[in-house]
N, C-alpha and C positions, 0 to 999 in steps of 0.2 A: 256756558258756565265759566266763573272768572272764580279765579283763588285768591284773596284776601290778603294783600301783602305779600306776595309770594317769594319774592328775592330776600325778602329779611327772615322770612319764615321756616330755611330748609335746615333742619339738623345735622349738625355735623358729625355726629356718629352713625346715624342714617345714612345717611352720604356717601360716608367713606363703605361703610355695609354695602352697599349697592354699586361701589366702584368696584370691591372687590368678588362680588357677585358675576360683577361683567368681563372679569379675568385679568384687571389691572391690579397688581399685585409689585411686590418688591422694592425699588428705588424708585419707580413711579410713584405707587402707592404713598409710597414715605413724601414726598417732594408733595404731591398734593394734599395730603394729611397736616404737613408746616404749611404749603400757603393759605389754608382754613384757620390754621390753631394761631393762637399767641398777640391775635387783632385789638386792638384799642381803637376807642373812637370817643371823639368830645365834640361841643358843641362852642364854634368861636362866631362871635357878633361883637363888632365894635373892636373895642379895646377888651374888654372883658372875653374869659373863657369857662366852660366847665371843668368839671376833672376826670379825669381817664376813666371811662370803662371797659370792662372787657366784652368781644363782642363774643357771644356765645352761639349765636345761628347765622344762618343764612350765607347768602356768596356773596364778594365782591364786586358789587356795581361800578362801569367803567371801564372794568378790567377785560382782556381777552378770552381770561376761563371760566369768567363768572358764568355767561348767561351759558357757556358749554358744558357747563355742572351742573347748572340748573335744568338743561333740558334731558340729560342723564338722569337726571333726580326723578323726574315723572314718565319719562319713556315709560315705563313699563305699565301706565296706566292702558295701555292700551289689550295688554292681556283680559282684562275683563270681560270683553267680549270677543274671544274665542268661544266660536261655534254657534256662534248667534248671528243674525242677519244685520244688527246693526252695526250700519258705518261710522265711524269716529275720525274727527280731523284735530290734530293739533297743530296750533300756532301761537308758540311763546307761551305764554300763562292762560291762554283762550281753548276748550274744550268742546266741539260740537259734534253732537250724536242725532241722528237721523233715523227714521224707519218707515218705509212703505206703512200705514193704517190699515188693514181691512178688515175688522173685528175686535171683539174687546179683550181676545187673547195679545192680539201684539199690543193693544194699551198697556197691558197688564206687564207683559214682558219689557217694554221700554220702563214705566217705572220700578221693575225692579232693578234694570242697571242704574237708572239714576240713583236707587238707592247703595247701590255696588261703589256709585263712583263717592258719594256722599262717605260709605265705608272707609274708602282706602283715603280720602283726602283727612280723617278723625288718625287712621292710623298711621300714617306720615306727617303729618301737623301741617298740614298744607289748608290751612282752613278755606272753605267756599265763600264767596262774597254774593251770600241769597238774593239781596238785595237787588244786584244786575243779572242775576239769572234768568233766563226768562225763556220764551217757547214761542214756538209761528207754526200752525197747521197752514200746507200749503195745499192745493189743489180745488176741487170745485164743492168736493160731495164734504159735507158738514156731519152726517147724519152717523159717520162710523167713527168720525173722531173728535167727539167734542168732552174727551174724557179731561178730567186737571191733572196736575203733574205735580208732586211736594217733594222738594229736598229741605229733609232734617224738618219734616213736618211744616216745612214755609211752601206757599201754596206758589208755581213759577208763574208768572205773570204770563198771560198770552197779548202777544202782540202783533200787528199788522204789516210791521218791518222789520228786519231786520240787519242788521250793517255788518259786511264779512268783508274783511280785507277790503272798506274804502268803498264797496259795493253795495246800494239798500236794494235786499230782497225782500220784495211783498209777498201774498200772500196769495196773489195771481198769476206769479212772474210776471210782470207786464213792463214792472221799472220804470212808471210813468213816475212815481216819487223820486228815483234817485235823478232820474232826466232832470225832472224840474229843480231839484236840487241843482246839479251842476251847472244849468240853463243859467239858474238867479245868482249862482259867484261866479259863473263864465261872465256877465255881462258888467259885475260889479267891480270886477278884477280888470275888464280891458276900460272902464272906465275910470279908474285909478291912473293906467297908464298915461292915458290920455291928460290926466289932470297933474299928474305926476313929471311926465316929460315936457319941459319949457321950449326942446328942440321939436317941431312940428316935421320933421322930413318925412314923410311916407316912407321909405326905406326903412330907417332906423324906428320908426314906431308897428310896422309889422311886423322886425325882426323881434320886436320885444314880446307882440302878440303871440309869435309862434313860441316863444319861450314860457312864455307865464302862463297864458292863456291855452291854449291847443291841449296842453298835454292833462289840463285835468278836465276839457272835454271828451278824450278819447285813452281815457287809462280805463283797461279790462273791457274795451268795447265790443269787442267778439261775445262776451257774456250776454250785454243788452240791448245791443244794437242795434236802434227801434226801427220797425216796416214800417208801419200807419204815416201817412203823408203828413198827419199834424205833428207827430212828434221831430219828425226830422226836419220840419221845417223850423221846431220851435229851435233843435239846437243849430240849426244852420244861420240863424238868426244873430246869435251873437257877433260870427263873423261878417256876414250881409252888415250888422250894423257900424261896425266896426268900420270896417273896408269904407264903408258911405260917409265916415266925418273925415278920410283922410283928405288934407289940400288938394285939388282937382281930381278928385272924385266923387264927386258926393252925383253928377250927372252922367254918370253911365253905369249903364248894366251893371250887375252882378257880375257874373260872367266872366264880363270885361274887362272889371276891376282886377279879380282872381289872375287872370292871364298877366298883364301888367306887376302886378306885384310879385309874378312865380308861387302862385300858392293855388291849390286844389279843395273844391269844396269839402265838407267835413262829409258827405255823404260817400265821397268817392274813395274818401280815405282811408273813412272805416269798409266800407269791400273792399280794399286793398289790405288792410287789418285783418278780416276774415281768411282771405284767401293766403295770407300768409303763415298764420295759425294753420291752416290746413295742411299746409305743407309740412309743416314742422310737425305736426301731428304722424304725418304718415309717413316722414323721413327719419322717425322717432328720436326728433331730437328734443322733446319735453318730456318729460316724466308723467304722460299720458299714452294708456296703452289705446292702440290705435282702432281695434278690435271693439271696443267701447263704444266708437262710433262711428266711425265709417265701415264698408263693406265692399270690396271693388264689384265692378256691375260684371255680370255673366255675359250681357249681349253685348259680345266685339262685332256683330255685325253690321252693325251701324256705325257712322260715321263718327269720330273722335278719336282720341287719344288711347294709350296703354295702360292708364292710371282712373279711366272713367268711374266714376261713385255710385252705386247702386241710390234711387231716392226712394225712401221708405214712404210708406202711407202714412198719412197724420189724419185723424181725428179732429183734431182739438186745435184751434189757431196755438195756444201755448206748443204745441210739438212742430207746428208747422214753421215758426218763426222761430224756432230754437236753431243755436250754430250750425250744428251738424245735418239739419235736413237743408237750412235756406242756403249754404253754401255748396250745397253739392249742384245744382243747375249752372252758376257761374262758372264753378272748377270743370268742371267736364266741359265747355267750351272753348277752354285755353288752346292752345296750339298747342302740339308735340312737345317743342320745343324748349316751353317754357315747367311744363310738369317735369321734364325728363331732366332739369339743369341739376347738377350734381352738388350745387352749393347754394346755400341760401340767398350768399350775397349776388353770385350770379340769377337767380331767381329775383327775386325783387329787383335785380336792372331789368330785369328783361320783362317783368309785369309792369312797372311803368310806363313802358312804348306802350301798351294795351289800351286799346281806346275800351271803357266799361261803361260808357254812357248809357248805351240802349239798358242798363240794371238800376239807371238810375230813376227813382219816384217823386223825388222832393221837387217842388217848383221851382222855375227857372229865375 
């Protein structure tokens, strides 16, 4: 759910209610109460201007406290679901609510918070943008949740994907759309380059690839990190192709190329991406509790490390290929050595001496 203008839209008396609701009070208070009150704004094009109006809502776009006022202004939407099962995430102006399905009580229960949130955005004039609202049942079973959703009587649109932080989740987890997605501006973007730099060095045109290129193949990649040998060939592909039109390269291996230029396939990178998420997961240095998904394994009597991961049973390939189970085989392999390093940065020197080949699937 998306709010409708949202930065233009916050009350300023509201606002200040709710600043001092949260125990800011006094010459604070007063200091943020002037930098809201007393705003003009016009409209200059050309040589011509409009004439001063007073601005009566919303924060100052631009500014340092703007959007820290504004996320003041709706924290509190999250009280609404006190004491209910579902989970709500915010990000900026963006609102998503989630619920396990198993009957047409929790249907019933989820639209009445949507109508909870529909409530509070009428009584803070934070109006909803129906429009881009929209809804994804995920999972296999159809049959227990194919109920509709309406905010303020607009029916939400159900859809097949949907895009979270830069991520398109389906409706399978399977992320063969957002792959392909980034597959077809991975390939368009190192083909720019190409047509873009006049300087042909192989040095200087890979350094470019790992800059432009690389990083919006392998952003959030621990989320979707494809198994299946076609997908991870499709995105290894970009570089394979890439690598193949550099000057004296185009006739040797893959591989080969990779070695020569100091670069690592995308396949090894992203287990190396996993396995460092892992770490950071259980070293608790992200704001993920660790308990969530991993579980240390009970039997030390085999052979590994002090930190070995219990591997849950999966069912379902969607649970099997999820982060948390497909990483635990790899990490419990590590050496001592390198589980036990007491720093990140020392941990990631010491996983790249790791040879991870035998993890590898993708074609040579």
């Amino acid at each position: 759910m998306i709010s409708s203008k949202h930065f233009d839209s916050v009350s300023h008396p509201k606002l200040v209610h709710k600043l001092h609701a949260y125990g800011i009070c006094g010459n604070l208070l007063n200091i943020l109460t002037d930098f809201l009150s007393d705003r003009l704004q016009r409209v200059v094009l050309s040589n011509a201007a409009s004439t001063f109006l007073p601005v009566t809502s919303g924060v100052p776009q631009g500014s340092v406290l703007g959007p820290l006022l504004f996320l003041m202004y709706i924290n509190d939407i999250v009280d609404l679901f006190d004491g209910s099962d579902v989970c709500v995430k915010l990000y900026a102006d963006d609102i998503k609510i989630y619920l396990e399905i198993t009957n047409n009580t929790d249907c019933a229960t989820l639209q009445t918070l949507i109508n909870k949130i529909s409530d509070w955005s009428d009584n803070w004039q934070l109006k909803l943008a129906n429009n881009k609202c929209q809804h994804s049942r995920i999972g296999l079973c159809r049959a227990v949740c194919s109920a509709d959703y309406y905010v303020s009587d607009v029916k939400l649109r159900t859809v097949q994907n949907v895009r979270d932080l830069g991520v398109l989740v389906d409706s399978h987890l399977t992320f063969r759309d957002h792959i392909n997605s980034i597959v077809s501006r991975g390939h368009l973007r190192a083909m720019q380059i190409w047509r873009c730099f006049l300087c042909k060095d192989a040095s200087l045109l890979c350094k470019a690839f790992i800059t432009y290129v690389r990083p919006m193949l392998e952003y959030c990649s621990p989320v979707w990190s494809p198994v299946t040998v076609t997908l991870i060939n499709q995105l290894e592909s970009v570089q394979r192709r890439f690598t193949k039109r550099l000057p004296g390269f185009k006739s040797l291996p893959y591989d080969e190329r990779c070695a020569l230029l100091g670069i690592d396939r995308l396949e090894l990178r992203r287990l190396r991406a996993d396995l460092i998420m892992c770490y950071k997961i259980i070293r608790g240095l992200v704001l993920v509790s660790a308990d969530r998904f991993f579980s240390l394994s009970c039997n030390l009597r085999t052979r590994g490390h002090s930190y070995k991961l219990f591997l849950p049973d999966s069912r379902i390939n969607c649970r099997q290929h999820f982060f948390a189970v497909r990483v635990v085989r790899i990490w419990n392999s590590l050496p001592e050595d390198i589980v036990s390093a007491d720093r990140l940065s020392l941990f990631v020197r010491l996983l790249n001496r790791v040879n991870l080949s035998e993890f590898l699937i993708g074609k040579s």
